[in-house]
C-alpha positions as CSV (number, residue, x, y, z in Angstrom):
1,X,177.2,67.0,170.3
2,X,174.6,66.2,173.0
3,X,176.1,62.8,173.4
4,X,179.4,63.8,173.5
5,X,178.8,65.8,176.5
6,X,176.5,63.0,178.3
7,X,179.8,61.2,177.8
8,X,181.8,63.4,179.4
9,X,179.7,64.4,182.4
10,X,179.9,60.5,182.6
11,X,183.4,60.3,182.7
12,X,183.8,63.3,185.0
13,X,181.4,61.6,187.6
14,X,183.0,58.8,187.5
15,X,186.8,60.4,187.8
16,X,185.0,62.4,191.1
17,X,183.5,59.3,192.4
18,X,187.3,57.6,191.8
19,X,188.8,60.4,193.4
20,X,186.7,60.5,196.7
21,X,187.2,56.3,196.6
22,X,190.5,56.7,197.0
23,X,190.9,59.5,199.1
24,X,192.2,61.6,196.8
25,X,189.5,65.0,197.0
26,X,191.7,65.7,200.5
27,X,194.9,66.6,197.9
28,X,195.1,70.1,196.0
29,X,195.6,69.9,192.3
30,X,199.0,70.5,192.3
31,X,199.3,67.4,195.0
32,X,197.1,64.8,192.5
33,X,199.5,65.8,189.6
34,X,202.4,65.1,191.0
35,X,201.2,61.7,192.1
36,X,199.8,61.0,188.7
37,X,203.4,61.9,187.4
38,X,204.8,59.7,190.4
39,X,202.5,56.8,189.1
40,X,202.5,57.0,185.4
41,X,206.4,57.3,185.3
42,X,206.7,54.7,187.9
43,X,204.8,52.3,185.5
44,X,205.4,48.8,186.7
45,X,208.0,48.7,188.7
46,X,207.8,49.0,192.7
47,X,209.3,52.2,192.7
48,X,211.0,55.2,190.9
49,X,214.1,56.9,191.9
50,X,213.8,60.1,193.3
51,X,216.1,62.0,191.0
52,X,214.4,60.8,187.9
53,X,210.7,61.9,189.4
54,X,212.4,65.0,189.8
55,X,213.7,65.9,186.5
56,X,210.5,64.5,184.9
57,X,208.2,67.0,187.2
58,X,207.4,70.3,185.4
59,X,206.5,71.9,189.5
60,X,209.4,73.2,190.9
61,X,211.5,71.8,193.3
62,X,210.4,73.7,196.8
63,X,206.5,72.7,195.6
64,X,207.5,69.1,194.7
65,X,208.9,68.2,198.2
66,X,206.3,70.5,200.0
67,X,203.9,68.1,197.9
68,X,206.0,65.1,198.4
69,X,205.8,65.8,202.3
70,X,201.6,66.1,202.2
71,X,201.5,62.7,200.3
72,X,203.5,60.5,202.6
73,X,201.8,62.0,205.4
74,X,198.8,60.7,203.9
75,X,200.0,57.6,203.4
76,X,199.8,57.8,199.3
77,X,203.7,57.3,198.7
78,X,206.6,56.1,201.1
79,X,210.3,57.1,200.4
80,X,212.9,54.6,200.4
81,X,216.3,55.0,201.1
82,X,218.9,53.0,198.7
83,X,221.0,50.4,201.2
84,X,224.2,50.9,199.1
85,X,224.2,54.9,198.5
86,X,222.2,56.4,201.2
87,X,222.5,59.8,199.0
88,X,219.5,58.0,196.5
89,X,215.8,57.6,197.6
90,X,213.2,56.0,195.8
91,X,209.4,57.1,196.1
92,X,207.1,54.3,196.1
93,X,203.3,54.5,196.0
94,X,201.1,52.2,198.1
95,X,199.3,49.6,196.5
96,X,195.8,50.7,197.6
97,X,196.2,53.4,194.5
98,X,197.6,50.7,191.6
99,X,195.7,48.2,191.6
């Protein structure tokens, strides 16, 4: 039991020390989930369609975008309008967080 939690402080040091690496201790929780969602679903492609992000994202719409806005002020994401269909937008994440 004692090593287990040895382990985990570990890990959650190391997740911190990540987070402040990157920047990321400036974002609320509800901000550094929905760019986890943004980056898992985006997997490895160079970007994710807006519409799908959305229906995969379990925050509601308003707190999405409100989120969405924070984030590309920050430079963490950049949205991307489509050059056929300017009605689509796709959210890509700078490569500073995946690599």
């Amino acid at each position: 039991m004692r090593e287990t939690k040895q382990s985990l402080s570990e890990l959650w040091s190391l997740l911190r020390n990540k987070e402040e690496q990157f920047g990321l201790k400036k974002l609320s929780l509800t901000e550094r989930d929905i760019l986890q969602t943004i980056i898992h679903f985006q997997g490895k492609d160079q970007h994710i369609s807006l519409e799908d992000i959305l229906k995969k994202c379990p925050h509601p719409r308003a707190t999405f975008f409100r989120c969405l806005k924070k984030l590309r002020n920050n430079k963490f994401v950049k949205v991307i309008k489509d050059n056929q269909d300017a009605r689509r937008s796709f959210i890509k994440v700078y490569p500073k967080l995946t690599n």
